[in-house]
N, C-alpha and C positions, 0 to 999 in steps of 0.2 A: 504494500500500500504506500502510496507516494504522496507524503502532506505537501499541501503549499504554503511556499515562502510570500507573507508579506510583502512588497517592497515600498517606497516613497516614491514609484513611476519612478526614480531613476537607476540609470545603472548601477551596478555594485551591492552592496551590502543589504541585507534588509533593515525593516523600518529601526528604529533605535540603536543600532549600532556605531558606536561614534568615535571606533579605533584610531581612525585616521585624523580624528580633531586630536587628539589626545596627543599626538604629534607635535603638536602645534601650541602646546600649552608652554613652555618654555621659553620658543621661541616669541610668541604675542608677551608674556612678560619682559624680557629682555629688551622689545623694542619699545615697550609703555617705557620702563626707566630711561633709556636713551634720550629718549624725545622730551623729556621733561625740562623745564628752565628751558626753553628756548632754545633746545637742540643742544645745550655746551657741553653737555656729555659725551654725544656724539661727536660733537666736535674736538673736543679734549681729547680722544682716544684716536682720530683722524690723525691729528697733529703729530699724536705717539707713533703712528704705526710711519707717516710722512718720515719723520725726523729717524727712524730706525731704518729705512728704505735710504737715506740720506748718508747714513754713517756705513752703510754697505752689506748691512745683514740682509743673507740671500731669504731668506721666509719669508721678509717683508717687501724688497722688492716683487718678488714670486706673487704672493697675495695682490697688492697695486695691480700687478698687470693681469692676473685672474679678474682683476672687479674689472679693467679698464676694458680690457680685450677681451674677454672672455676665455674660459678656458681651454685650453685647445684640445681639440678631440684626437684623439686616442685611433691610432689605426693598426691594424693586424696584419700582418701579411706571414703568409703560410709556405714556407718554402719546402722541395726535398730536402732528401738528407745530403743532397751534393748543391745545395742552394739554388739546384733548378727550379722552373715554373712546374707546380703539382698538373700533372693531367687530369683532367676533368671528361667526364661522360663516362660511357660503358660499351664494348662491343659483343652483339650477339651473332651467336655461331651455332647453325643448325647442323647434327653430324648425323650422318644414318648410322642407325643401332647395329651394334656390334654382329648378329647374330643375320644380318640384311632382311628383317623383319620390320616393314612399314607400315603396318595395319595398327600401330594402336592396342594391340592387345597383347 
């Protein structure tokens, strides 16, 4: 017997599931304190991360250019084991059976 799921018409989870807010609970705090006094928090911590990117610590530059450029994506490339290009696809080869029996049976 197959009960149904609830949902809120949308996709994902059903009705009161709210794992994925839960997530986000940290972060929504984090940015409430930042933003307070007219941003100087954020901006205080700006300045730190600035002035560390200035002095030549690689984290901080590294982060800067995450927020500015974004991060750069990540690519894979798949080689053999002699750094050739892998073959792709598949070949099929019909053989007659050993016994010269074609009937399928």
């Amino acid at each position: 017997m197959t009960l149904p799921i609830e949902t809120n018409n949308k996709v994902g989870a059903p009705e009161g599931n709210d794992n994925a807010r839960k997530g986000k609970m940290f972060y929504d705090q984090l940015r409430k304190i930042l933003v307070q006094n007219d941003q100087y928090k954020l901006r205080k911590i700006s300045e730190k991360l600035a002035e560390a990117a200035e002095k030549g610590e690689a984290w901080a530059i590294k982060e800067i250019m995450d927020r500015m450029d974004g991060k750069p994506v990540a690519i894979q490339e798949i080689q053999g084991p002699d750094g050739a290009q892998l073959k792709a696809g598949f070949t099929l080869v019909f053989e007659e059976p050993a016994n010269g029996n074609t009937s399928g049976s």
